[in-house]
C-alpha positions in Angstrom: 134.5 88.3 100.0 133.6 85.1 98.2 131.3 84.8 95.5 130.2 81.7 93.0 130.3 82.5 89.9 130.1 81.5 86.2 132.5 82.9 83.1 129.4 83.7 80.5 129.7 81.3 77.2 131.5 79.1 78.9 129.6 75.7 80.0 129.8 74.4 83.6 132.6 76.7 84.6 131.1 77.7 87.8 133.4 79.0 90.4 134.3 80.3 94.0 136.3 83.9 93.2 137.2 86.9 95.9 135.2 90.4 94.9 135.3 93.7 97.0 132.9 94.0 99.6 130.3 96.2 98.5 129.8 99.9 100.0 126.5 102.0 100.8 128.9 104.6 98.7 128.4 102.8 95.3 124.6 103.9 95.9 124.0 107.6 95.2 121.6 110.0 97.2 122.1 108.2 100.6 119.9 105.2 99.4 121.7 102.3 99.8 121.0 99.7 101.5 124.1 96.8 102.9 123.0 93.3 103.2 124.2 90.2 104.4 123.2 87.0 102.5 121.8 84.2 104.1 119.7 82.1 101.4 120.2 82.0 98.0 117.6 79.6 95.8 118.6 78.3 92.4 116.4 77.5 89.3 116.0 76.3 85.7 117.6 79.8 84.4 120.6 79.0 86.9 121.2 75.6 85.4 121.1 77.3 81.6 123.2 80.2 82.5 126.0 77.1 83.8 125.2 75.6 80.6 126.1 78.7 78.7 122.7 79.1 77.3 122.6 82.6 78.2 123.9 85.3 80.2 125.9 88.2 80.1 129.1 89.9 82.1 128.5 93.6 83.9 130.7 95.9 81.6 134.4 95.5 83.2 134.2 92.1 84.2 134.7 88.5 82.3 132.8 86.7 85.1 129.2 86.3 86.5 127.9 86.3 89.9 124.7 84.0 89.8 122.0 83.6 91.8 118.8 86.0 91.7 116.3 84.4 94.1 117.9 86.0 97.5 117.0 86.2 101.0 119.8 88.4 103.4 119.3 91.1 106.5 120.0 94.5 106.5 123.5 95.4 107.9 123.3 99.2 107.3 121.1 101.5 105.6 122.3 105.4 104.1 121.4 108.5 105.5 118.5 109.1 103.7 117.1 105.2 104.0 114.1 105.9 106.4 112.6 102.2 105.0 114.9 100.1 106.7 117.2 99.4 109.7 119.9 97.0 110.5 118.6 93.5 111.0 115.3 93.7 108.8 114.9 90.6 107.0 114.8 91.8 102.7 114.4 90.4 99.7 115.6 92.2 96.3 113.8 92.7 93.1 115.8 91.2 90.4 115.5 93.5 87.2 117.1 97.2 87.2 115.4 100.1 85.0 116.5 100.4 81.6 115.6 103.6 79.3 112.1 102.9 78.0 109.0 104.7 79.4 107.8 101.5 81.2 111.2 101.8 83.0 110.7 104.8 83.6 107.6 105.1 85.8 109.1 101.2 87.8 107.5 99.0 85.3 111.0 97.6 84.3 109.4 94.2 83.7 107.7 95.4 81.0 110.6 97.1 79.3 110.6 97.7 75.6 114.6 97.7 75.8 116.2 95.1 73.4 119.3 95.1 76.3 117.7 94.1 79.8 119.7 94.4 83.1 119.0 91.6 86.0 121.0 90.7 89.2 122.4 87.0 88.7 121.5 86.7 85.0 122.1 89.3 82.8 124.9 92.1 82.7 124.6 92.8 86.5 125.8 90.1 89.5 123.9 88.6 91.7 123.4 87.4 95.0 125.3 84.3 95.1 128.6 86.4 97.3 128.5 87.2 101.2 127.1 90.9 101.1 125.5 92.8 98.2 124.2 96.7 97.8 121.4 97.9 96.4 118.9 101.2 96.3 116.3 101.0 98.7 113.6 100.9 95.6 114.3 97.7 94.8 114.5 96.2 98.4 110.8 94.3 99.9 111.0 94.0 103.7 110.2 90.6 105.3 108.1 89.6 108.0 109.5 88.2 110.8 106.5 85.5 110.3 108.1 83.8 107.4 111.2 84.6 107.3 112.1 80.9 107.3 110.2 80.5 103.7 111.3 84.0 102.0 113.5 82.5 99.9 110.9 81.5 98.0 109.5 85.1 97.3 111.0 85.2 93.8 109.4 82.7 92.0 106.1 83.3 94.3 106.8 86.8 92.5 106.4 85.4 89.1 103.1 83.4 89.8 101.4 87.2 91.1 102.7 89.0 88.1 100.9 86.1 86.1 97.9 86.3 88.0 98.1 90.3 88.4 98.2 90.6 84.3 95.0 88.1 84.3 93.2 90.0 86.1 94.0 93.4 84.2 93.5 91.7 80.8 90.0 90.3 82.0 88.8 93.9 83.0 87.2 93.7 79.3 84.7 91.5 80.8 83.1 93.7 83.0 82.3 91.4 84.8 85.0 88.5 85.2 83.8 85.9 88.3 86.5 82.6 87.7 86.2 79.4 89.7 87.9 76.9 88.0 91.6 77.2 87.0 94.5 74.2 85.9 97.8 74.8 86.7 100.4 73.0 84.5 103.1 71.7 85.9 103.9 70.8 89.6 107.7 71.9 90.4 108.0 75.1 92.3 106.5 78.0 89.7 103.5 75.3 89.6 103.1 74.5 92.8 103.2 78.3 94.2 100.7 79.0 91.8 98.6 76.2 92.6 99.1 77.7 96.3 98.3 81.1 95.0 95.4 79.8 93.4 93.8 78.2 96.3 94.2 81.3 98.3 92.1 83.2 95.8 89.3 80.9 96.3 89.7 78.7 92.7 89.0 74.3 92.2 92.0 73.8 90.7 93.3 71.5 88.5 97.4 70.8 88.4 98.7 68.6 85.9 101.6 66.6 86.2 103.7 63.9 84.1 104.4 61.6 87.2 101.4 59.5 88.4 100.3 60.0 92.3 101.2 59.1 95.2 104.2 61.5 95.1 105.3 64.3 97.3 104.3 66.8 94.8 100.8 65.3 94.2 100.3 65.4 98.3 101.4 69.1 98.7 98.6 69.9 95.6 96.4 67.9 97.7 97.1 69.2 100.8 96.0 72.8 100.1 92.4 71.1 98.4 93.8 70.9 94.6 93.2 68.2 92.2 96.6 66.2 91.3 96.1 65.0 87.3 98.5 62.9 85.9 98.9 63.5 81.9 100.4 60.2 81.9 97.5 58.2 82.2 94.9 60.8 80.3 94.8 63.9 77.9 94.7 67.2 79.4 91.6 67.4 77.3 90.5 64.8 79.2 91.1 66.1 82.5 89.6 70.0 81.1 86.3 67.6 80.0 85.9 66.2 83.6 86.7 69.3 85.7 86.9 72.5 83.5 85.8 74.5 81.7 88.7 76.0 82.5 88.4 80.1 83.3 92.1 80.4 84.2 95.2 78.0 82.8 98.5 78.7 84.3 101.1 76.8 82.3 104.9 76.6 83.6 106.3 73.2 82.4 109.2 74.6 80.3 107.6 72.1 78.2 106.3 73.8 74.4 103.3 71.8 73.2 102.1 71.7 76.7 101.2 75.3 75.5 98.9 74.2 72.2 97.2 71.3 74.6 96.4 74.0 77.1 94.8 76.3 73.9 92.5 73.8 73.5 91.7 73.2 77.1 90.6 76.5 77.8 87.0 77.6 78.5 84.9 80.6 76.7 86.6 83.8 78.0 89.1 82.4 79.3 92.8 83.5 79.9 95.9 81.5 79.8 99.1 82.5 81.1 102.3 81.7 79.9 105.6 81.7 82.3 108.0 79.7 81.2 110.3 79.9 78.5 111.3 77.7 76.1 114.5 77.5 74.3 115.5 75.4 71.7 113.9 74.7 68.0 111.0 72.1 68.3 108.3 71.7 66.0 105.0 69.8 66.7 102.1 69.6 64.9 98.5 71.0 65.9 94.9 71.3 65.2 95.6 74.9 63.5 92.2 76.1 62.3 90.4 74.3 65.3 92.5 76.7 68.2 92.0 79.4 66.0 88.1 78.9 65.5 87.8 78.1 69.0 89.9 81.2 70.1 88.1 83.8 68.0 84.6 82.4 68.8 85.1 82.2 72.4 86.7 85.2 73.0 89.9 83.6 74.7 92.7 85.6 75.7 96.7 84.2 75.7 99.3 86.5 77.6 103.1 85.7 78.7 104.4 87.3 81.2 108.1 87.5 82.5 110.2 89.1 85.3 108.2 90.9 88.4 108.1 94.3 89.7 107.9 95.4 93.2 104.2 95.4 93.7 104.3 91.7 92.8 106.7 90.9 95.4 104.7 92.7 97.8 101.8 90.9 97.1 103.8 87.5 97.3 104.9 88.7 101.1 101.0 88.8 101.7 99.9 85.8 100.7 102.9 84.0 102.2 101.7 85.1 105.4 98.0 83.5 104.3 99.4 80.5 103.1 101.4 79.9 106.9 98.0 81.0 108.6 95.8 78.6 106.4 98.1 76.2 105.7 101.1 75.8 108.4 104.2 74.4 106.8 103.3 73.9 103.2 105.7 76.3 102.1 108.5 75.0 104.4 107.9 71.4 102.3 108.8 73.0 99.1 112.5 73.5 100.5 114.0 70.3 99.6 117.7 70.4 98.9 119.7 72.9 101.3 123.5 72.6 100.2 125.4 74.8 103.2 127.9 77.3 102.4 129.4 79.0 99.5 132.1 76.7 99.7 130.2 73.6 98.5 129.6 75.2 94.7 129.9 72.0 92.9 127.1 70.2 95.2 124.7 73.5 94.3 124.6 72.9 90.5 125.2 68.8 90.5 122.1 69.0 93.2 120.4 71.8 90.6 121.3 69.4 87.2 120.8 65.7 88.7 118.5 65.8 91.7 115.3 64.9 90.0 113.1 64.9 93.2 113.8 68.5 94.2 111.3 71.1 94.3 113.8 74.0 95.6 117.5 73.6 95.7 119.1 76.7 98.4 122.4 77.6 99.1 122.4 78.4 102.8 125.3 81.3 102.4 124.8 82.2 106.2 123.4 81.7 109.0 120.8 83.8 110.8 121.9 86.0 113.6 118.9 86.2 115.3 
């Protein structure tokens, strides 16, 4: 069957290759679970894994199947799979257990292995091929409701493990009652958490580089955010006129983003790091005033990384809020659709140059029903 993949170290060598079909016997205990892919989304790590950034080979193999944000249906199920049934709509989970203790009790995005194993990324393929197998712990049903948006359930996954660890880190409060959060960054991870946001009840505040009207400043505004451009003032500016601040979200990929958002944070506040970023710049900062402000205020600044199951989960659940409250919003997000597995090269020149996209898809198959 075909597959696009990528030879690991090597930069844009992205390719269409035949691999095996997969088999409900490469899962033990009757578990596994055969589907057939119809979307596949690609992202920022997609376009550094074709840039050789990073990324590693399965043992055996000197090639890469990318792609980790899947959508497919179930074609068969094993004899003891009593979750699922030909023609459900899934989703997988993207990182496998490792051999630490948070592995070991399905917390494998909290693993405190060195040596990490996800589908697309990193020493396991991925999702970007006609069929893939997996263990029915790691597959998350679908609704037929939004099946048309699913695709989007991985990086919706990322925002509620964010939001999940907020809320478990603010339990030292006792009492933790936020209303006002700032999302940074309006691409997809901002924008679902801006959505995410709003379900929960917050005013918030995203904050953007481009200056409004633009599509992504309507969708924020669609859903009742405020759209802030940092190109015409400070985020200090914009935490001084509608924080203080109890929650900041930051996912620009952008590094002193993170310092500005420090200082933008209200007393007891939380900040949540999601994205990553690589590379070796060096700013400077108001040192002693973050600290002082910090330690006095009793802020609080986690990352977070990966998802686990429950997070997924709880993305299918607010996907079906977010079509009930607001119809279609999440269907806007799906920009760029490049059609088969065929077209390759239009995936990751649509992924590297298409500077208006929000989500570029790979539509690997059509749905059958």
């Amino acid at each position: 069957m075909k597959a696009i993949a990528v030879y690991p170290g090597k930069p844009q060598s992205a390719h269409l290759t035949d691999i095996p079909k997969p088999s409900l016997e490469n899962i033990p205990n009757g578990r596994g679970v055969l589907v057939k892919v119809l979307r596949v989304g690609v992202d920022g790590t997609d376009k550094e894994i074709y840039a050789a950034e990073y990324g590693a080979a399965p043992k055996g193999d000197d090639f890469l199947v990318t792609g980790h944000e899947n959508f497919g249906q179930v074609e068969a199920v094993g004899a003891d799979v009593t979750e699922f049934k030909p023609g459900d709509y899934v989703i997988a989970t993207v990182r496998r257990p490792g051999t630490s203790i948070y592995d070991r009790i399905g917390l494998s995005d909290m693993t405190l292995d060195t040596v990490y194993y996800e589908r697309g990324i990193n020493l396991l393929h991925g999702f970007l091929t006609e069929y893939y197998v997996d263990h029915a712990d790691f597959i998350v049903k679908i609704p037929e409701g939004i099946k048309d948006i699913a695709v989007l359930l991985e990086p919706f996954s990322i925002v509620q493990k964010g939001l999940a660890q907020a809320d478990e880190v603010q339990r030292r409060l006792c009492v933790w009652q936020p209303k006002r959060a700032a999302v940074m960054g309006a691409r997809s991870i901002g924008l679902l958490a801006t959505l995410a946001l709003r379900l929960r009840g917050f005013d918030v505040t995203t904050f953007a580089r481009t200056p409004k009207p633009n599509p992504h400043s309507e969708l924020v505004e669609a859903i009742g955010g405020r759209y802030f451009s940092t190109q015409n003032e400070s985020i200090l500016k914009g935490a001084q006129d509608f924080g203080p601040f109890d929650l900041i979200f930051e996912a620009t990929g952008y590094s002193p983003i993170v310092f500005e958002s420090m200082q933008a944070l209200g007393k007891n506040g939380i900040l949540v790091l999601t994205s990553i970023t690589g590379g070796n710049q060096t700013i400077e900062i108001p040192a002693d005033e973050i600290n002082e402000q910090f330690v006095l205020g009793n802020k609080v600044m986690v990352g977070s990384v990966n998802a686990n199951r429950q997070h997924f989960e709880q993305g299918v659940r607010d996907m079906a809020q977010a079509e009930t409250e607001y119809p279609n919003w999440l269907n806007q997000l799906l920009t760029h659709k490049i059609v088969g597995l065929n077209n390759y090269e239009s995936l990751y020149e649509t992924l590297n140059k298409a500077n208006d996209a929000i989500k570029v898809y790979c539509e690997v198959a059509e749905n059958t029903n």
